[in-house]
N, CA, C and O atoms as a GROMACS GRO file, in nm:
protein
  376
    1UNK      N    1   0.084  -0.118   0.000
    1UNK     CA    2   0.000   0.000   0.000
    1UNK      C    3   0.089   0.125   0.000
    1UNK      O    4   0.187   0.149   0.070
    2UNK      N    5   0.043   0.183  -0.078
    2UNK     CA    6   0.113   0.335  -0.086
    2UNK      C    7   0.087   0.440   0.008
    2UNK      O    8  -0.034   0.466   0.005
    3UNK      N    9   0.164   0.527   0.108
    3UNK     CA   10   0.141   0.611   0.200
    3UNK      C   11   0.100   0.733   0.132
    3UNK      O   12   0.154   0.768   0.027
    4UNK      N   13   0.041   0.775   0.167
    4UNK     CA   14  -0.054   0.931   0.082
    4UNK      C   15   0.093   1.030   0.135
    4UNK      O   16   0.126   1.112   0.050
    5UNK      N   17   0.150   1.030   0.219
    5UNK     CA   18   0.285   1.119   0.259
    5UNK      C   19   0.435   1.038   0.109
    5UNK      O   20   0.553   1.045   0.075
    6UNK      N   21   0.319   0.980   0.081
    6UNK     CA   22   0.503   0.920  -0.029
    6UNK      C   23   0.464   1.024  -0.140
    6UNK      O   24   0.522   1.124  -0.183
    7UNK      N   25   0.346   0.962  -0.169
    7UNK     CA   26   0.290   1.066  -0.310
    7UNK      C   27   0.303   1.226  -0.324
    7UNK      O   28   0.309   1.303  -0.420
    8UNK      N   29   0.306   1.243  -0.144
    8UNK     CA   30   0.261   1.420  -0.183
    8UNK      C   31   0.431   1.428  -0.179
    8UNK      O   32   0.458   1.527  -0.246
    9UNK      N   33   0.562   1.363  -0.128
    9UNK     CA   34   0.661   1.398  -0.176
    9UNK      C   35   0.714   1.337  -0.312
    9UNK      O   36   0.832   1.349  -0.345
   10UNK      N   37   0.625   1.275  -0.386
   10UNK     CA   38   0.669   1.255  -0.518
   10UNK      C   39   0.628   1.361  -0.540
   10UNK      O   40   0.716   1.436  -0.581
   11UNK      N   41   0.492   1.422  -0.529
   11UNK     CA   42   0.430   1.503  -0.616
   11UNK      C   43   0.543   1.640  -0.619
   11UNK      O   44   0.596   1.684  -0.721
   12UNK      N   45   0.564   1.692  -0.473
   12UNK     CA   46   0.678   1.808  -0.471
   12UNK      C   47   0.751   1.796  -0.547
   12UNK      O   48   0.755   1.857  -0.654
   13UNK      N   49   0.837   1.702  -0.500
   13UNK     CA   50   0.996   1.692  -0.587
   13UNK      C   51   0.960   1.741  -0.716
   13UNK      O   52   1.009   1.847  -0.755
   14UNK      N   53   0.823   1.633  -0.838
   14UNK     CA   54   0.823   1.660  -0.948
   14UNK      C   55   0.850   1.830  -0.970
   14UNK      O   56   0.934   1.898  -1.029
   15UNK      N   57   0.740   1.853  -0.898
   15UNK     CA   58   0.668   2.007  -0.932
   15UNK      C   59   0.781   2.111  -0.917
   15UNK      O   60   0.771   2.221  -0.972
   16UNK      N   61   0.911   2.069  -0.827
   16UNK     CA   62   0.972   2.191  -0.797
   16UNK      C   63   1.121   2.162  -0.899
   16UNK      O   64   1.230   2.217  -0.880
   17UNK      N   65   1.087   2.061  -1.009
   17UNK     CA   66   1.151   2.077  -1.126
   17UNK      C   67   1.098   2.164  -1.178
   17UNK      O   68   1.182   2.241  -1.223
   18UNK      N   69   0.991   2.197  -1.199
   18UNK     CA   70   0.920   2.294  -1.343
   18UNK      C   71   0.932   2.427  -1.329
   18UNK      O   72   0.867   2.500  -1.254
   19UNK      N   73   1.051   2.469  -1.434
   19UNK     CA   74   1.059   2.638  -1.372
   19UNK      C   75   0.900   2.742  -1.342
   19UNK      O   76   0.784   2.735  -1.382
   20UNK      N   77   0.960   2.811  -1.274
   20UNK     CA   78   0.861   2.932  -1.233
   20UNK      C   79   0.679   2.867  -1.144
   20UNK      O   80   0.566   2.913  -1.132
   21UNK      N   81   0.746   2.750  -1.107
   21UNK     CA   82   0.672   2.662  -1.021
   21UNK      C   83   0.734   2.672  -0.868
   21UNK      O   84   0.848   2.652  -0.826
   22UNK      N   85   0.607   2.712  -0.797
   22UNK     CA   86   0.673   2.736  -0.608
   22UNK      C   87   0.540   2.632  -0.597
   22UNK      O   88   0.430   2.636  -0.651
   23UNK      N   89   0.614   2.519  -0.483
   23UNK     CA   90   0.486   2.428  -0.414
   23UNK      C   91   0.527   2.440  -0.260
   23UNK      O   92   0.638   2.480  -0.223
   24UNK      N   93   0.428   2.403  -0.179
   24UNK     CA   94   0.432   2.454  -0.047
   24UNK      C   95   0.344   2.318  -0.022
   24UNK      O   96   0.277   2.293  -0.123
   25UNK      N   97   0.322   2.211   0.096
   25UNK     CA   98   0.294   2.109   0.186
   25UNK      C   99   0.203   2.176   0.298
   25UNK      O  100   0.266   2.220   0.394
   26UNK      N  101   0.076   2.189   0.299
   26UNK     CA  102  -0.046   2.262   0.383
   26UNK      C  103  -0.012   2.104   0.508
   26UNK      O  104  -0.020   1.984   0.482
   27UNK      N  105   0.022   2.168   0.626
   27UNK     CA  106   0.091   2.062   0.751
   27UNK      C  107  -0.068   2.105   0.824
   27UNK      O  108  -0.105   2.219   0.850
   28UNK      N  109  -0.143   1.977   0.848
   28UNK     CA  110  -0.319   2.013   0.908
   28UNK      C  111  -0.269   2.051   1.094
   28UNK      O  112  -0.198   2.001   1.181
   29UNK      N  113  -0.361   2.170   1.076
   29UNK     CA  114  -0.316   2.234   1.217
   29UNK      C  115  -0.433   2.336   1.288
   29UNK      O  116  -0.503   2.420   1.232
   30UNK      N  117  -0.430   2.310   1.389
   30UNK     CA  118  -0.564   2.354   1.479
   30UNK      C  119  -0.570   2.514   1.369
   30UNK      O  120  -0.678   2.567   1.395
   31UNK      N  121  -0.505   2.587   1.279
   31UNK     CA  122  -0.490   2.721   1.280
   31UNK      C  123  -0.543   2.707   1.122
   31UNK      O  124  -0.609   2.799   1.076
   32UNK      N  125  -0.511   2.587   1.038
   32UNK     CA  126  -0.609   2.598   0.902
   32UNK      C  127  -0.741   2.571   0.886
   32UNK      O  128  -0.812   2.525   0.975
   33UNK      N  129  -0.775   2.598   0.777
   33UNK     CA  130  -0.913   2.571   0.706
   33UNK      C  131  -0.937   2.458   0.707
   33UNK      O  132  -0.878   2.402   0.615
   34UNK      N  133  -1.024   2.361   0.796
   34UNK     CA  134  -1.082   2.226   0.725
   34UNK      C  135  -1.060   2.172   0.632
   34UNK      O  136  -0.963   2.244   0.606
   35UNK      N  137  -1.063   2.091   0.532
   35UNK     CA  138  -1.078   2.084   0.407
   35UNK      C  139  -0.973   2.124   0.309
   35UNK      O  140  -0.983   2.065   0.201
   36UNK      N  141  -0.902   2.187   0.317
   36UNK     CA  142  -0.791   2.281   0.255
   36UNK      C  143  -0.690   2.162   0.205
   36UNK      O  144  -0.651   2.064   0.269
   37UNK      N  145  -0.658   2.204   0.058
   37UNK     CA  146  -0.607   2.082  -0.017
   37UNK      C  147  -0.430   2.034   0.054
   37UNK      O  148  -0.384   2.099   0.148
   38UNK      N  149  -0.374   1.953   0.012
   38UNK     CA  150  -0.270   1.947   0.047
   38UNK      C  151  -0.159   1.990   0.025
   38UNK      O  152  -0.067   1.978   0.106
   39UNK      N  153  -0.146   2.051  -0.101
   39UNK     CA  154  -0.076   2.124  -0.140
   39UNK      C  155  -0.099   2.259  -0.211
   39UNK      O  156  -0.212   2.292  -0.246
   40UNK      N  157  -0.021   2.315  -0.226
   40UNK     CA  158  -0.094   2.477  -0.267
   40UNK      C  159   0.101   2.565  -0.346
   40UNK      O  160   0.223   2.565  -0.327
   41UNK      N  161   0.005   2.615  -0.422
   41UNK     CA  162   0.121   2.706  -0.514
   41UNK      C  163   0.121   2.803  -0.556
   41UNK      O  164   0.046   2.899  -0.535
   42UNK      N  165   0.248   2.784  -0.654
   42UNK     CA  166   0.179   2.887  -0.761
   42UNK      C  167   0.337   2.881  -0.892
   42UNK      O  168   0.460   2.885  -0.879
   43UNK      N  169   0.227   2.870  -1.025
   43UNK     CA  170   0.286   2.846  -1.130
   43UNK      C  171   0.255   2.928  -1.252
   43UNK      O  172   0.147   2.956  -1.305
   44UNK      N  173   0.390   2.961  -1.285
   44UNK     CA  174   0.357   3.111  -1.330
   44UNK      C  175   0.254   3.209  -1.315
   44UNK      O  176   0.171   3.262  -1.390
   45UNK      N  177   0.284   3.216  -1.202
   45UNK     CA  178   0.208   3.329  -1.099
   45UNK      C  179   0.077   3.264  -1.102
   45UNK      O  180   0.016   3.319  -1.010
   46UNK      N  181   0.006   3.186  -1.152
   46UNK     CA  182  -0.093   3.117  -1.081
   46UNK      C  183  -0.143   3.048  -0.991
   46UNK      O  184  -0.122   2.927  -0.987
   47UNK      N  185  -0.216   3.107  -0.904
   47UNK     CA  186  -0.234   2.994  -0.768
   47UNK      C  187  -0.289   2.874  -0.799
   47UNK      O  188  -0.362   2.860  -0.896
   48UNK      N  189  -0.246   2.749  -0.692
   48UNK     CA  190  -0.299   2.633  -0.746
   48UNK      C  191  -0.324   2.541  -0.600
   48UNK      O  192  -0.263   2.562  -0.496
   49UNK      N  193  -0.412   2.453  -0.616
   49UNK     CA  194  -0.468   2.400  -0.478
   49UNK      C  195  -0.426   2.223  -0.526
   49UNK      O  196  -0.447   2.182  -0.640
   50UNK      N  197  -0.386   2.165  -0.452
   50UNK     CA  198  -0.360   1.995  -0.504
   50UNK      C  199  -0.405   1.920  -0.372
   50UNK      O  200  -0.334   1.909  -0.272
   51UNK      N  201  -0.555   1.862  -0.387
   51UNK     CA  202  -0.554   1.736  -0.304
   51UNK      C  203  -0.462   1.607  -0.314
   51UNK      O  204  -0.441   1.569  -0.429
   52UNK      N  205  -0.409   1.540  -0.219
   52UNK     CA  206  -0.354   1.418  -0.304
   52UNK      C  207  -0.364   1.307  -0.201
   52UNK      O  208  -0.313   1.292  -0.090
   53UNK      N  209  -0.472   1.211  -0.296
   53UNK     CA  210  -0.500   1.095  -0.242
   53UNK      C  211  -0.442   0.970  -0.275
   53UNK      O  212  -0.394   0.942  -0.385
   54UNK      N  213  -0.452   0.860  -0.129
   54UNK     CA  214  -0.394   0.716  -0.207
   54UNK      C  215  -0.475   0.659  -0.294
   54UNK      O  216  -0.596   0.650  -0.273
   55UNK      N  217  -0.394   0.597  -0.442
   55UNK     CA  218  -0.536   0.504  -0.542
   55UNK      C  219  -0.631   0.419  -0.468
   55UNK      O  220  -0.629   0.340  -0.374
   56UNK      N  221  -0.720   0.471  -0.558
   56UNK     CA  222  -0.884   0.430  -0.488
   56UNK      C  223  -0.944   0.507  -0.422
   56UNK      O  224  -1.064   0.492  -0.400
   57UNK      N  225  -0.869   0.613  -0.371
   57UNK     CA  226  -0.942   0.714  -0.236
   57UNK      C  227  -0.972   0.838  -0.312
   57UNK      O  228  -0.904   0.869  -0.410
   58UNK      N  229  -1.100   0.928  -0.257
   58UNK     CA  230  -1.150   1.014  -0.346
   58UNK      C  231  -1.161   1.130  -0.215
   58UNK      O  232  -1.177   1.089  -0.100
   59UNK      N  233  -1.149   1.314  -0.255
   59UNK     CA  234  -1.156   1.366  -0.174
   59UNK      C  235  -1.302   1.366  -0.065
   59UNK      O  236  -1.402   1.343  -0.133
   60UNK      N  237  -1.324   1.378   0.031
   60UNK     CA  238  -1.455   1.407   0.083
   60UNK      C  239  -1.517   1.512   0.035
   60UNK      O  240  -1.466   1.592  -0.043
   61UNK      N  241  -1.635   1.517   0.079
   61UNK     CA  242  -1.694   1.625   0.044
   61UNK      C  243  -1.664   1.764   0.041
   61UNK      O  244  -1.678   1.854  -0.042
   62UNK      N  245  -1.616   1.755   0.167
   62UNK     CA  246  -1.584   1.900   0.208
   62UNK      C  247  -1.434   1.958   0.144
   62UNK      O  248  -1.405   2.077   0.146
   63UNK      N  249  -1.357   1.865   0.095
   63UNK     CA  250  -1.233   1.848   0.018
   63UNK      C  251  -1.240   1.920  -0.128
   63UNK      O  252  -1.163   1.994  -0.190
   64UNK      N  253  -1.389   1.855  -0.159
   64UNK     CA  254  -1.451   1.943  -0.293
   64UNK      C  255  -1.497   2.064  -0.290
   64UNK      O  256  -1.498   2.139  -0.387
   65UNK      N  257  -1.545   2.096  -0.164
   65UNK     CA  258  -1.641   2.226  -0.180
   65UNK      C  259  -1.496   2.321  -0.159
   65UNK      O  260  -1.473   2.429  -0.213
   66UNK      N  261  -1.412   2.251  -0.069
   66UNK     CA  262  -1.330   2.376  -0.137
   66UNK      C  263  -1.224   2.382  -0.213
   66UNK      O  264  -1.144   2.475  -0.201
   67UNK      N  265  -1.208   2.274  -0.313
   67UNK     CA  266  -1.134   2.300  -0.440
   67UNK      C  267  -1.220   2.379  -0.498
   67UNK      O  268  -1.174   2.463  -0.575
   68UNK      N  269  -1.348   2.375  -0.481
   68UNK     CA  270  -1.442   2.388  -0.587
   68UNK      C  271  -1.426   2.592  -0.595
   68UNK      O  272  -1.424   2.676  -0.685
   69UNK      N  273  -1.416   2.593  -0.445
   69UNK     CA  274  -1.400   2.749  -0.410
   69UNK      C  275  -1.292   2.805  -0.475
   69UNK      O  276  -1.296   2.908  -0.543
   70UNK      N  277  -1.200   2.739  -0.454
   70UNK     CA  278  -1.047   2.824  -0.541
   70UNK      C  279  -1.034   2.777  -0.644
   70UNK      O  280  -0.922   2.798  -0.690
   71UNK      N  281  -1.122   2.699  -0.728
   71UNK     CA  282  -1.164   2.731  -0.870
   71UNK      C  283  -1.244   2.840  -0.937
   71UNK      O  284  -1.224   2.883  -1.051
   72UNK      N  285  -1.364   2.890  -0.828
   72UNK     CA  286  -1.446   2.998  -0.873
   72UNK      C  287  -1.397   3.104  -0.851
   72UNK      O  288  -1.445   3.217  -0.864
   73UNK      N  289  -1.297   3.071  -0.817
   73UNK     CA  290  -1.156   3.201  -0.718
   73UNK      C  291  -1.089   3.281  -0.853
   73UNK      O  292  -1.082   3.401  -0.879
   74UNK      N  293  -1.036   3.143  -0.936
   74UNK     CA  294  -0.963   3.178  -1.054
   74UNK      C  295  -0.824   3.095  -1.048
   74UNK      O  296  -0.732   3.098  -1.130
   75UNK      N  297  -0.833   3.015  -0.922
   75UNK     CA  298  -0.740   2.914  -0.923
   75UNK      C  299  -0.764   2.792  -0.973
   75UNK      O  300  -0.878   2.750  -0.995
   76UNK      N  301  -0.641   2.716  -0.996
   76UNK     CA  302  -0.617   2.606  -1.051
   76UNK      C  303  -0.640   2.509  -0.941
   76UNK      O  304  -0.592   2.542  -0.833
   77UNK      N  305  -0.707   2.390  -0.947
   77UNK     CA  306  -0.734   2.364  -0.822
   77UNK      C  307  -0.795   2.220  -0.884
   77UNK      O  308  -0.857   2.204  -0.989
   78UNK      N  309  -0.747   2.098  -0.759
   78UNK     CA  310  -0.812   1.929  -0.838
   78UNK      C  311  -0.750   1.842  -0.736
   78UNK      O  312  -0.717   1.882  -0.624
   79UNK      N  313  -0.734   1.702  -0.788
   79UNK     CA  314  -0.680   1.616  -0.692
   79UNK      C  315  -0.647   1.516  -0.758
   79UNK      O  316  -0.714   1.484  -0.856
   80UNK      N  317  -0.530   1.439  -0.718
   80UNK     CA  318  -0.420   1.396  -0.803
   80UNK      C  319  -0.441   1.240  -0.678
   80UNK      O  320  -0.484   1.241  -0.562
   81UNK      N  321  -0.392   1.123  -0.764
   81UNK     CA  322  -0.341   0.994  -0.656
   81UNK      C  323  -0.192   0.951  -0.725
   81UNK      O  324  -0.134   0.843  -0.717
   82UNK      N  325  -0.162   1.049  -0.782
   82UNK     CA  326  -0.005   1.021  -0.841
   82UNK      C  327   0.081   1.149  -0.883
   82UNK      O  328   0.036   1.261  -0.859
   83UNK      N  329   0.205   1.131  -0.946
   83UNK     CA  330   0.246   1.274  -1.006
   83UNK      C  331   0.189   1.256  -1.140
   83UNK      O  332   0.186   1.363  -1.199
   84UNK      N  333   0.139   1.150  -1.214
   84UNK     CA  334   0.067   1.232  -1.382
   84UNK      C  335  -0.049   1.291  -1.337
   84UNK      O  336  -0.087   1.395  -1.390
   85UNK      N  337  -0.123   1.231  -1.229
   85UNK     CA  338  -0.255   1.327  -1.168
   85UNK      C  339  -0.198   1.469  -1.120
   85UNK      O  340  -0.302   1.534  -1.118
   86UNK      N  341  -0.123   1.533  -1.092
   86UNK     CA  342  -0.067   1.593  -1.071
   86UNK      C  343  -0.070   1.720  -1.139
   86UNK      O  344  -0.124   1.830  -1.124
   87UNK      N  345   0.036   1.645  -1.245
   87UNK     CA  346   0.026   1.729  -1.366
   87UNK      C  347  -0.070   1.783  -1.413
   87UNK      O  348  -0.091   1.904  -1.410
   88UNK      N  349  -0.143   1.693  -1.465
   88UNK     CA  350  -0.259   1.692  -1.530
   88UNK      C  351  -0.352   1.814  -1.483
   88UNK      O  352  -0.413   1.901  -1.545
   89UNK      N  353  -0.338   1.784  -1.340
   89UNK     CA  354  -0.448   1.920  -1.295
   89UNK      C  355  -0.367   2.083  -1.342
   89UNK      O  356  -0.427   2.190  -1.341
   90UNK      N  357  -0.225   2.065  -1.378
   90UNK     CA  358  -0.194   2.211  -1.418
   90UNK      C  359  -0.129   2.251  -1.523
   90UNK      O  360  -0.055   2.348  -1.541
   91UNK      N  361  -0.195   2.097  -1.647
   91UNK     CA  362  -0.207   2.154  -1.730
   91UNK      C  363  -0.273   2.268  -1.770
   91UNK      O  364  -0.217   2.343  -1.850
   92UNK      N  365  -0.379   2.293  -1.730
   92UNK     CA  366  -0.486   2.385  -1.771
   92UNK      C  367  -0.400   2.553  -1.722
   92UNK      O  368  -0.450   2.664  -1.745
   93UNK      N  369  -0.300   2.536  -1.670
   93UNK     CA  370  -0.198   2.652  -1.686
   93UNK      C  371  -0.066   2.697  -1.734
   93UNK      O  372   0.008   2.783  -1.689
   94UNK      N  373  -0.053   2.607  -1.852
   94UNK     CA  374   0.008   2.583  -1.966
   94UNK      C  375  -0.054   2.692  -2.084
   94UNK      O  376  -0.012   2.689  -2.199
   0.00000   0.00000   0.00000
């Protein structure tokens, strides 16, 4: 079984190859938002929100309502169970 902490440091490492890409690790703490994805950025100057789950596992609800928010925001925002899921969510800022 794959640890959801392996993926979100695959997912970094990838991401902090890609120039003009900053990723940051949201550490859950009495002082954040509920729900608040696991990772968060910004690529070429676009903000970006990354849930990242183990395969098979899907965000909760409340996981969605607020990707869903920093999509209507103007952010890039989704949820990945690998680094091509990853990607994939920022393509759309390409």
């Amino acid at each position: 079984m794959v640890l959801e902490s392996r993926i979100v440091d695959n997912v970094k490492q990838r991401l902090r190859e890609i120039p003009q890409c900053v990723v940051r690790k949201r550490h859950g703490t009495a002082y954040i938002t509920r729900g608040d994805a696991d990772l968060y950025g910004s690529l070429r100057g676009r903000h970006f929100e990354i849930e990242v789950k183990r395969p098979g596992k899907q965000p909760t609800p409340l996981q969605f309502a607020r990707l869903e928010e920093w999509r209507a925001s103007g952010a890039i925002a989704g949820w990945a169970t690998n680094v091509a899921g990853a990607l994939a969510v920022l393509e759309c800022a390409e």
